[in-house]
N, C-alpha and C positions, 0 to 999 in steps of 0.2 A: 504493500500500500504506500503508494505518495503523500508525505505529509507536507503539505505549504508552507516555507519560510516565511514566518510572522515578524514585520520590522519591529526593529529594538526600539524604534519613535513612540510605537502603537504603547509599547509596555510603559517606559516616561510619561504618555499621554492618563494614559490608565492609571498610574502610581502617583501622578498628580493630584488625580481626580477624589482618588482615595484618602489622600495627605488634606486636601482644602476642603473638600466637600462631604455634609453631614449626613446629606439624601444619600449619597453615592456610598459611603464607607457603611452607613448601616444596610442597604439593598447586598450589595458583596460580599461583607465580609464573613458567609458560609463558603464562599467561592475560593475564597485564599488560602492556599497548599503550595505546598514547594514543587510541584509539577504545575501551577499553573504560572510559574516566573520561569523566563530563559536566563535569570541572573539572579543568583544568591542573592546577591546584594538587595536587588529589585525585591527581594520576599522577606528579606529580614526589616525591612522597613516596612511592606505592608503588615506584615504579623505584628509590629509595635500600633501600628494606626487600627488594625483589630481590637488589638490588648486597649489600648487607650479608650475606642469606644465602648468594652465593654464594662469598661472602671466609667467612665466619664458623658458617656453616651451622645459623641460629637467627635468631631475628625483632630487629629493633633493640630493640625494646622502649626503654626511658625515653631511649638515646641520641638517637633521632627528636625528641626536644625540643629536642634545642639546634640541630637540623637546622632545624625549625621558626621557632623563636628568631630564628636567624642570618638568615633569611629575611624575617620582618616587618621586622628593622631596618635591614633593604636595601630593604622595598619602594619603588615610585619614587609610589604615591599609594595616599587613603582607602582605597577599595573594595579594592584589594589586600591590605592591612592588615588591613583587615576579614574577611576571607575566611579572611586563614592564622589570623586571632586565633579564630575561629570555629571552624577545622578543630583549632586546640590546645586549646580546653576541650572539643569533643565529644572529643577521643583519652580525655582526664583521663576524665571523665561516663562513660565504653563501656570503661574495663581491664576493670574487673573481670568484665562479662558474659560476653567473649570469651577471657577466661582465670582463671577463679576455679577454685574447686576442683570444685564439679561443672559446669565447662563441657560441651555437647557436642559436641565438636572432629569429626566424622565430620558433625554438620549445618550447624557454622560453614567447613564445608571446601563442601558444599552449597550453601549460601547466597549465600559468597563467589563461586565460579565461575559460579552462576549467574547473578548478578547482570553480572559482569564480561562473560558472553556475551552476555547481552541485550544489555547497553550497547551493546556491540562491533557484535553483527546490525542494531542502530535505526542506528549511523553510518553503518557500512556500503553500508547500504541508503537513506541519505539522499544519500549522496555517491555511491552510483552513476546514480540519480534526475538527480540535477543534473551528473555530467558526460555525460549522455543529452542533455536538453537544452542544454545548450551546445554539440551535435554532438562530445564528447569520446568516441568510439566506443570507442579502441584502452585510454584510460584505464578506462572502465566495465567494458570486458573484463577488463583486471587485477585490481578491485577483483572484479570478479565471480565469480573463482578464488578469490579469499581470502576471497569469503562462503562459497563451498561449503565450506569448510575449518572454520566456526565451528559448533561442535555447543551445541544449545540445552535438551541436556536436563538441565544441570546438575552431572550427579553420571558423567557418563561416563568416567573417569579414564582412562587407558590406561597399561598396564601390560606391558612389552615382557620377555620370557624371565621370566613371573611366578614357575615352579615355584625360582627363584633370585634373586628380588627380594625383599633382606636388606628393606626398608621395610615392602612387604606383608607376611612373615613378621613381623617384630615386630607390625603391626598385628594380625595373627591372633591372636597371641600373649597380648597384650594384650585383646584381644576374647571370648577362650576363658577366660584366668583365672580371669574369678568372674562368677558371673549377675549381672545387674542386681539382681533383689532374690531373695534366699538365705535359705529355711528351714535349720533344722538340722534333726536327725533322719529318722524318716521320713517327715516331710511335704515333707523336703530330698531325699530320695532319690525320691519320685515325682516333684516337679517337675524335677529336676534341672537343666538348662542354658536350659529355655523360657521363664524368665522372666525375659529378656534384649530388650536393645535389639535394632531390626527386627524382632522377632516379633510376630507375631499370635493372641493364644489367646484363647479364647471357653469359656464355662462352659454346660453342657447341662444342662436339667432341663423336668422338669414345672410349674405355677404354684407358689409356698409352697416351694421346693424348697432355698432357701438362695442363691440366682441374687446376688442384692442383695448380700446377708450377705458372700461372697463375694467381690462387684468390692470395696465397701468394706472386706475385708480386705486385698487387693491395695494398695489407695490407703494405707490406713493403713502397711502394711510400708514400700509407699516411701517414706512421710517418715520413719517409723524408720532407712531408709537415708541421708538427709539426700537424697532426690531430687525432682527440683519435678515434680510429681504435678497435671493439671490430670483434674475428675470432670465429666462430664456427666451430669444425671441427665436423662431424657425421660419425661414425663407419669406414671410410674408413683407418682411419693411425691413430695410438697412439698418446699420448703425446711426447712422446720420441722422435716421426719418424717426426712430426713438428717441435719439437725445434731444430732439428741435422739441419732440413733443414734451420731453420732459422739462425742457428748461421751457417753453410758453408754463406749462401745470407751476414753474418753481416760481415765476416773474408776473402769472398772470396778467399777461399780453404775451396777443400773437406773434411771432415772430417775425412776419414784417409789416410795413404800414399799409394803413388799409382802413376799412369799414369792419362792424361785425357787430352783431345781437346775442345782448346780451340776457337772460330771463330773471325777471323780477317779481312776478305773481302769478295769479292763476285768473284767469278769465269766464271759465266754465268750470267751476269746480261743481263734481258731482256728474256733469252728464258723460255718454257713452264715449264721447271725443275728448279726453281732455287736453286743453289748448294753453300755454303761456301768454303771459304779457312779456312784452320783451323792450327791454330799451338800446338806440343805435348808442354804437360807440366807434371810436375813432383814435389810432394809432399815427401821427405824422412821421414816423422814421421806424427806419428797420432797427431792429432789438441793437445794443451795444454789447461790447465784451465788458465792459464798467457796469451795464443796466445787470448782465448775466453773474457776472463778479459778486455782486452786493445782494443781490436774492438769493446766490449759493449759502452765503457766506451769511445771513440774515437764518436761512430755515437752517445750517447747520447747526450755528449759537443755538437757538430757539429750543431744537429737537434731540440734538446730538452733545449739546453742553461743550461746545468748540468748535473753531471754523474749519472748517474743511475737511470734514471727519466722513465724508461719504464711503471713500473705497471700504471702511471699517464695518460701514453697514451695510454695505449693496455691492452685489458682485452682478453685472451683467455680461452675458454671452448671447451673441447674435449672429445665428449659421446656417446655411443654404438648406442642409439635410444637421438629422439630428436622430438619433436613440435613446431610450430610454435607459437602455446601457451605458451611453455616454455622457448622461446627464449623472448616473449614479458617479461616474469616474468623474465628473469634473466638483462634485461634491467631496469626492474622498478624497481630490488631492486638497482643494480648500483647508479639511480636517486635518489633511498630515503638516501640508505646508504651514498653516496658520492658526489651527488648533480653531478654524472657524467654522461654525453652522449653520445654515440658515434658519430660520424660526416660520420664513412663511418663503415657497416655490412656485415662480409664478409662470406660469407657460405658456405661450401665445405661438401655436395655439396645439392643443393635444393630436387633431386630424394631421397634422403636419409629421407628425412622428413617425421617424422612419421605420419600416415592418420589422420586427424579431428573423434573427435568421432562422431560415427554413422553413418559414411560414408564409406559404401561397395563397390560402383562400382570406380573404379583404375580412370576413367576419372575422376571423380569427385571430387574424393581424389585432383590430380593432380592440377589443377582447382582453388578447395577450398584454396589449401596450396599456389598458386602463386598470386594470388589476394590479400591473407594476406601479402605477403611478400612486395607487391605495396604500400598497407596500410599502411605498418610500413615506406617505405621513406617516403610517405608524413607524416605521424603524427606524426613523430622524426626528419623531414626534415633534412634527412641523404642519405647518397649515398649508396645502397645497390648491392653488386657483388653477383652473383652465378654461380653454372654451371650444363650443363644438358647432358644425353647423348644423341648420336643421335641416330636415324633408321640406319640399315645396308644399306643402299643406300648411307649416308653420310659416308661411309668409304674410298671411290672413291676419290681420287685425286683434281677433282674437286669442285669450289667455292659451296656449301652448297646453297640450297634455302630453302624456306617452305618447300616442298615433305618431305624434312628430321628430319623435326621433331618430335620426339617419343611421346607418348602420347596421348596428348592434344595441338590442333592448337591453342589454344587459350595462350596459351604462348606469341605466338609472336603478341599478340592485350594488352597482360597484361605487356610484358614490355616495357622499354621505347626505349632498344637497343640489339639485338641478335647479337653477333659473332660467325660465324663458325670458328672451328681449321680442315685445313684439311691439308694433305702431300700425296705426292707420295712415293712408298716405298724407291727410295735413297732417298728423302729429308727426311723420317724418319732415316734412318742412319745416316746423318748429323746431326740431331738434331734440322730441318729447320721444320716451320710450315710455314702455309698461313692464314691469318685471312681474313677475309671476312664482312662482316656488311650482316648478313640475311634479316635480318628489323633496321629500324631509324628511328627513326621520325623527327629528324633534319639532315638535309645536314653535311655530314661531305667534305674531301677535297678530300681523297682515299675512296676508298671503300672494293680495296683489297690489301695484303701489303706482302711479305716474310719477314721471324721472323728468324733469326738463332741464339740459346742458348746454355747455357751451362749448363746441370742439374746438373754435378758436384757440382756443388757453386751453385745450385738453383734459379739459371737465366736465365728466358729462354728469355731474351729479350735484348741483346747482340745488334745485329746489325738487322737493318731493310731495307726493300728498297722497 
């Protein structure tokens, strides 16, 4: 059997998480054994950050330094020297990832275990190999109980008399509070709790339908949240044609000079059309690099707590073709490189996604690629947005059901929330949409809402009702 060399970063990343964080060292630390460390050292530190929680019930956090400390100026040579001195400035280098203030503590708990079971299944599975060969029968049979015992999916937690486990209930608790990213008013009352970590929502429309507009309002609210918000865009707009939009959404104005309507109220509130008021507005010159400068540098202060902190929370990538594979890899090297994760995945647009290999028939493809994208909210315990197109029946005016879903029905079983976008053709000349919820699996408060925006500025979420 081939066991995969696991980086020595993955275990630093992991033994960080253990050292600083409370969530994480109490979820692991059943998981910690000298077969789940590729390095003594790496395990004689976790086993103290165990011992410590189970006296103190909290991670050592800075006192592991002088654990550390006391340790290199015992050692008895170089390389050992070397190795704790290495293991103390990655701790210093990885606090802040593994416990800052938007860490994600439900994926650094993921992460951690995972890693710790791999480790543990590759020894495991080495040392029974070789007391095989050495005719050690009665030994490989030991070892070979205690493989079947090691579970490799990562995030299996077990949880014994749950409806009374004070742990799980606070994590609930905690978890229910407050969505991830939170409209107020009525645009808060239709979304309500879905636009939360581990879910999956996807945006329904025709072409031209506001599909865009929307994941990039999604992306923008979560840095408004201070959350690290990674955008994929696939072949539909360049680099160029996202950032224009995003700096109009940051500067609100268009990007060059011009006329354009703006909405201010509601003209027919209540009947079957609903219609905005709207006021002209007027731009005399094209956007500056000083107008763009001072709005970056305005919502970074505001959101970010300092200017120019965007790379820290927004990773975007923008590519002709794309997989679902490759989105996972461009995630994992994020993680390895920067110890960074995103909290909310925004993808514009999922039909874009390149087919699984070996997979020929279009349902299956479909199918294949939305199941993965389910995967990644829970295994990254992040909020993942897309959008899909519909059937030419969902081009009609009215609220969207199932019927109109293109594809594959199993869409709306795989995510966690479908929105229709639909309009009548004045409420597309206003610039008005109607959102609808096609499927929820939680009660929201509306179900259906009018949206009137302004794509000038790249807002299509202006006023709602």
């Amino acid at each position: 059997m081939r066991i995969m060399e696991i980086d020595a970063k993955q275990e630093l990343q992991a033994l960080a998480a253990l050292v600083f964080n409370d969530k994480v060292i109490a979820a692991s630390s059943p998981y910690i054994e000298r077969e789940a460390f590729k390095s003594q050292f790496s395990f004689k530190i976790a086993d103290k950050c165990a011992k410590h929680h189970t006296k103190y019930h909290k991670a050592p956090r800075l006192l592991i330094y002088d654990y550390i400390e006391g340790q290199i100026e015992h050692a008895t040579n170089k390389e050992e020297t070397k190795q704790l001195q290495s293991i103390l400035d990655s701790l210093y280098n990885l606090k802040k990832s593994v416990n800052g203030k938007h860490s994600n503590d439900k994926y650094l708990i993921d992460r951690t275990t995972k890693y710790l079971t791999q480790t543990k299944f590759g020894s495991l599975t080495n040392l029974i190999k070789n007391s095989v060969d050495n005719g050690e029968m009665d030994k490989a049979m030991t070892l070979s109980a205690k493989l079947n015992r090691v579970s490799l999916n990562g995030n299996g937690h077990i949880w014994y008399d749950s409806y009374m486990e004070d742990t799980l209930v606070i994590k609930l608790l905690e978890g229910k509070s407050r969505p991830l990213i939170q409209y107020s008013g009525i645009l808060g009352d239709f979304f309500g709790d879905q636009l939360n970590r581990e879910n999956f929502v996807a945006f329904q429309g025709p072409e031209k339908s506001f599909k865009s507009f929307w994941l990039q309002e999604i992306a923008h609210k979560g840095l408004k949240e201070g959350l690290k918000v990674m955008f994929i865009g696939i072949g539909d707009m360049s680099s160029s044609q996202y950032q224009s939009r995003m700096i109009s959404r940051l500067a609100g104005r268009p990007w060059n000079k011009g006329e354009y309507w703006y909405p201010t109220g509601w003209k027919n509130p209540g009947e079957y059309c609903t219609l905005p008021t709207r006021k002209k507005k007027k731009v005399g010159n094209r956007i500056t690099k000083e107008e763009i400068d001072s709005a970056r540098n305005q919502f970074s202060e505001r959101y970010f707590g300092g200017t120019k902190k965007f790379g820290k929370y927004m990773k975007m990538i923008v590519e002709g073709e794309m997989s679902v594979s490759e989105i996972e890899s461009h995630i994992m090297r994020f993680q390895d490189l920067e110890s960074w994760s995103p909290d909310v995945l925004v993808i514009d647009y999922a039909d874009r996604l390149s087919p699984p290999k070996g997979v020929q028939d279009k349902i299956m493809q479909t199918e294949q690629n939305w199941n993965r994208l389910r995967e990644i909210a829970l295994q990254q315990h992040c909020l993942v947005v897309t959008a899909t197109q519909t059937r030419r029946s969902g081009y009609k005016g009215h609220p969207q059901t199932r019927d109109d879903v293109s594809d594959s029905k199993s869409k709306t079983a795989v995510v966690t929330g479908l929105i229709g976008i639909n309009a009548f053709e004045e409420e597309y000349k206003y610039d008005t949409r109607r959102l609808n919820w096609v499927v929820c699996r939680e009660h929201t408060k509306r179900s259906v809402i009018s949206v009137a925006g302004c794509p000038a500025i790249a807002n299509p979420a202006v006023l709602s009702i």
